[in-house]
VEXDREN-2710 file (C-alpha; in Angstrom, 1 decimal):
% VEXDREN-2710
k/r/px/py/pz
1/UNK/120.6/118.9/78.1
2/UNK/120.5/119.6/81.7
3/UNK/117.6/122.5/82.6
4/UNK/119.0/122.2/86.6
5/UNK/121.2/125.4/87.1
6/UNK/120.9/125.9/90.3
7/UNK/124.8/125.1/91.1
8/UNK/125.8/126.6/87.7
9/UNK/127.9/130.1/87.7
10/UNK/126.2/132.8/85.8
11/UNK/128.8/132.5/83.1
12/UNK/127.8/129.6/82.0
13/UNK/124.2/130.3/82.1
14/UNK/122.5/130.4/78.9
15/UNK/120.4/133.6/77.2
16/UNK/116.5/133.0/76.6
17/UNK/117.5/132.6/72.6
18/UNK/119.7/129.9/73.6
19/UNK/117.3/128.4/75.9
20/UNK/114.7/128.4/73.2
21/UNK/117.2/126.8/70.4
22/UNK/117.9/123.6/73.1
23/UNK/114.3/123.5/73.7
24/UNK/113.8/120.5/70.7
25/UNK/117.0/118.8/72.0
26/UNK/115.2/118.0/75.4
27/UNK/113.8/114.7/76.3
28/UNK/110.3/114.1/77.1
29/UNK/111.1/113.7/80.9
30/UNK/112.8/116.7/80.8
31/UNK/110.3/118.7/79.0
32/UNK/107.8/117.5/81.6
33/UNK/109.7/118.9/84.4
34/UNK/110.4/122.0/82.8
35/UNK/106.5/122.4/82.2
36/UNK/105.6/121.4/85.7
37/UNK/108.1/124.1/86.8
38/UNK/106.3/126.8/84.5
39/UNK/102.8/125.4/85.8
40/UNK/104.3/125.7/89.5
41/UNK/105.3/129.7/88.9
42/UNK/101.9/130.3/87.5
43/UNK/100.0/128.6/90.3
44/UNK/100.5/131.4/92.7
45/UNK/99.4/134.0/89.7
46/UNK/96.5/132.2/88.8
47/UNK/95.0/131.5/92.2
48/UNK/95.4/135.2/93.2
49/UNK/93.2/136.3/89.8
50/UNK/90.9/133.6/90.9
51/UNK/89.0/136.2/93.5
52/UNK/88.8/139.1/91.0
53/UNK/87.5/136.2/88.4
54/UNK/85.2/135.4/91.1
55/UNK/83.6/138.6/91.4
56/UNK/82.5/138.9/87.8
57/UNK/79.4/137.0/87.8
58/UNK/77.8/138.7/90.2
59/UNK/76.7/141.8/88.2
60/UNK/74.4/141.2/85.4
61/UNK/75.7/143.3/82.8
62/UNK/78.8/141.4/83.2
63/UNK/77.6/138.4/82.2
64/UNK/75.3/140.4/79.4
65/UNK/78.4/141.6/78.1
66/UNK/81.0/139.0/78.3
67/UNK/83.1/138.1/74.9
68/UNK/85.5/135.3/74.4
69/UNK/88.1/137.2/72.9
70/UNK/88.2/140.0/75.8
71/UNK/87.9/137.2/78.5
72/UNK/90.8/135.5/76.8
73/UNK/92.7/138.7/76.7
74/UNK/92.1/139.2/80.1
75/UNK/93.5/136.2/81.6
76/UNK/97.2/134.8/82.7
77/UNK/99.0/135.3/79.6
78/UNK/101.6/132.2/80.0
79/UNK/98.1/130.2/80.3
80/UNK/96.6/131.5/77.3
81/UNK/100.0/131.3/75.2
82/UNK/100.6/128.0/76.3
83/UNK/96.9/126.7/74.8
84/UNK/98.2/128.6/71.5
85/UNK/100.8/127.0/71.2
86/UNK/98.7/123.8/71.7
87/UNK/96.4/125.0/69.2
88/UNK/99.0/126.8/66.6
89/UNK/97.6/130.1/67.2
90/UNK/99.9/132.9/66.9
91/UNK/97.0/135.8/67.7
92/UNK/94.2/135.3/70.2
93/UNK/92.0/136.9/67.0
94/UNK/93.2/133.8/65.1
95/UNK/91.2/131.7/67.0
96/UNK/88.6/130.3/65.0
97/UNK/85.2/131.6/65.8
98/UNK/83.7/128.1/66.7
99/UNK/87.0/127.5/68.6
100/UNK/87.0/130.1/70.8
101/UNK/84.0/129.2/73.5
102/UNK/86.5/125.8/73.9
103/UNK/89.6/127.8/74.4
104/UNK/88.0/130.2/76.8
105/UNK/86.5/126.6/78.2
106/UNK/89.8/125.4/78.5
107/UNK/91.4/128.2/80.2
108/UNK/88.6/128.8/82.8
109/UNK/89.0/124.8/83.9
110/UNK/92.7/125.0/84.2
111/UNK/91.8/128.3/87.0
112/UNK/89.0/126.6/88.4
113/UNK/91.9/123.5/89.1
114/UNK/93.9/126.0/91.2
115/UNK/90.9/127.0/93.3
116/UNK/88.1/125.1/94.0
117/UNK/85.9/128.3/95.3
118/UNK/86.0/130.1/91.7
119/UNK/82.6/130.4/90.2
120/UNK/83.5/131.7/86.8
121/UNK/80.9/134.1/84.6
122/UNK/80.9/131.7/81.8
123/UNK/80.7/128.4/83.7
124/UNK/77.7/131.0/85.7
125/UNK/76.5/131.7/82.9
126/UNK/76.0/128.3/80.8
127/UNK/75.0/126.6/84.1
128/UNK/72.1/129.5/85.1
129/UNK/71.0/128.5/80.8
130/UNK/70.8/125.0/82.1
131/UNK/68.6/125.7/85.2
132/UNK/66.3/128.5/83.1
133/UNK/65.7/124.9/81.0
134/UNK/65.5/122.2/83.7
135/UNK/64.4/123.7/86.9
136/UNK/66.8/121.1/88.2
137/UNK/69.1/121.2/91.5
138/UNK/70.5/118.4/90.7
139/UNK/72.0/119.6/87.2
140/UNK/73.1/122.8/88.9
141/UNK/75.1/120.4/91.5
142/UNK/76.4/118.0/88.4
143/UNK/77.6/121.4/86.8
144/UNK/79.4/122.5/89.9
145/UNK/81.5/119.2/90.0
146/UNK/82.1/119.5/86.3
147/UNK/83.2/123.4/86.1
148/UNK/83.6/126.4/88.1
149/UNK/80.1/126.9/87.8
150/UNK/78.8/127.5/91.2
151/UNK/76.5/124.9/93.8
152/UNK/72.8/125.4/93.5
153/UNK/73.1/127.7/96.8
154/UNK/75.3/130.0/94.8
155/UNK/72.6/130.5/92.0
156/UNK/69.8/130.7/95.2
157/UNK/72.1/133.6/96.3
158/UNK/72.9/135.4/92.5
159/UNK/68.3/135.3/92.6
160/UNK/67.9/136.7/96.0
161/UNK/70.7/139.8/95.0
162/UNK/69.3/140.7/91.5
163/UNK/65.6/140.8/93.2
164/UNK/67.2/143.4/95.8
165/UNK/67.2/146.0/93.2
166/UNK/63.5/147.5/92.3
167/UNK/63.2/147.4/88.6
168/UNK/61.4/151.1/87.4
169/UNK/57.9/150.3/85.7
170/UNK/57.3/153.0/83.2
171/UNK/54.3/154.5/83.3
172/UNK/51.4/154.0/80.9
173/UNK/51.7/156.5/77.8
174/UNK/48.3/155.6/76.2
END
């Protein structure tokens, strides 16, 4: 089966159900360009969520807060179907509990491959665990190359912002 249609006339273009039935007649080469040209149209989508992504871990409560399933739910949805269909998961509440940090894992790598500036909350997060433990620049800067974690200046700069707000000391009640 040819997936090229770019010289074909519409009539003989096929409907998505008949797309879908060919799907197991295709050869692995051509199954490979047809994912690269899926991969290429969500690119564009990815990056541009990458900035919004970005902004997440700098407030506090959002890292507090953060649970797989939501941050799943909230990403590129041909991503996150894609990894189910990897995984044979049908719902993103099928996801087995001990799978779910992986998947979520596995999504936030594949954004933090389309830009190199994301610092994602839960690469922030597991990487500021790391530093609480070590004390260690050098980890932080191992993380960075390993996830979209954030350089050691980037957790310098998350410190100096949560110290700008005066935390209330209640008074004495005894």
């Amino acid at each position: 089966m040819n997936i090229e249609t770019t010289n074909v006339p519409d009539t003989a273009k096929c409907s998505y159900e008949d797309v879908i039935q060919k799907l197991p007649e295709l050869s692995d080469k051509e199954m490979t360009k047809l994912a690269n040209i899926i991969g290429r149209m969500q690119a564009r989508n990815i990056f541009h969520s990458c900035k919004s992504l970005s902004d997440e871990f700098h407030n506090i409560d959002n890292l507090v807060d953060i649970t797989y399933i939501h941050w799943i739910n909230s990403r590129n949805e041909v991503v996150v179907s894609f990894l189910k269909g990897i995984c044979d998961v049908t719902d993103n509440d099928d996801i087995e509990h001990s799978k779910r940090y992986k998947f979520a894992r596995a999504i936030e790598n594949i954004y933090g491959l389309t830009s190199a500036r994301l610092v994602s909350p839960l690469a922030f997060t597991e990487s500021l665990v790391s530093y609480s433990v070590s004390n260690s620049k050098l980890i932080m800067n191992i993380n960075a190359v390993a996830s979209p974690s954030g350089t050691y200046n980037t957790y310098r700069n998350w410190f100096k912002d949560q110290a700008k707000e005066e935390v209330p000391i209640p008074a004495r009640t005894y």
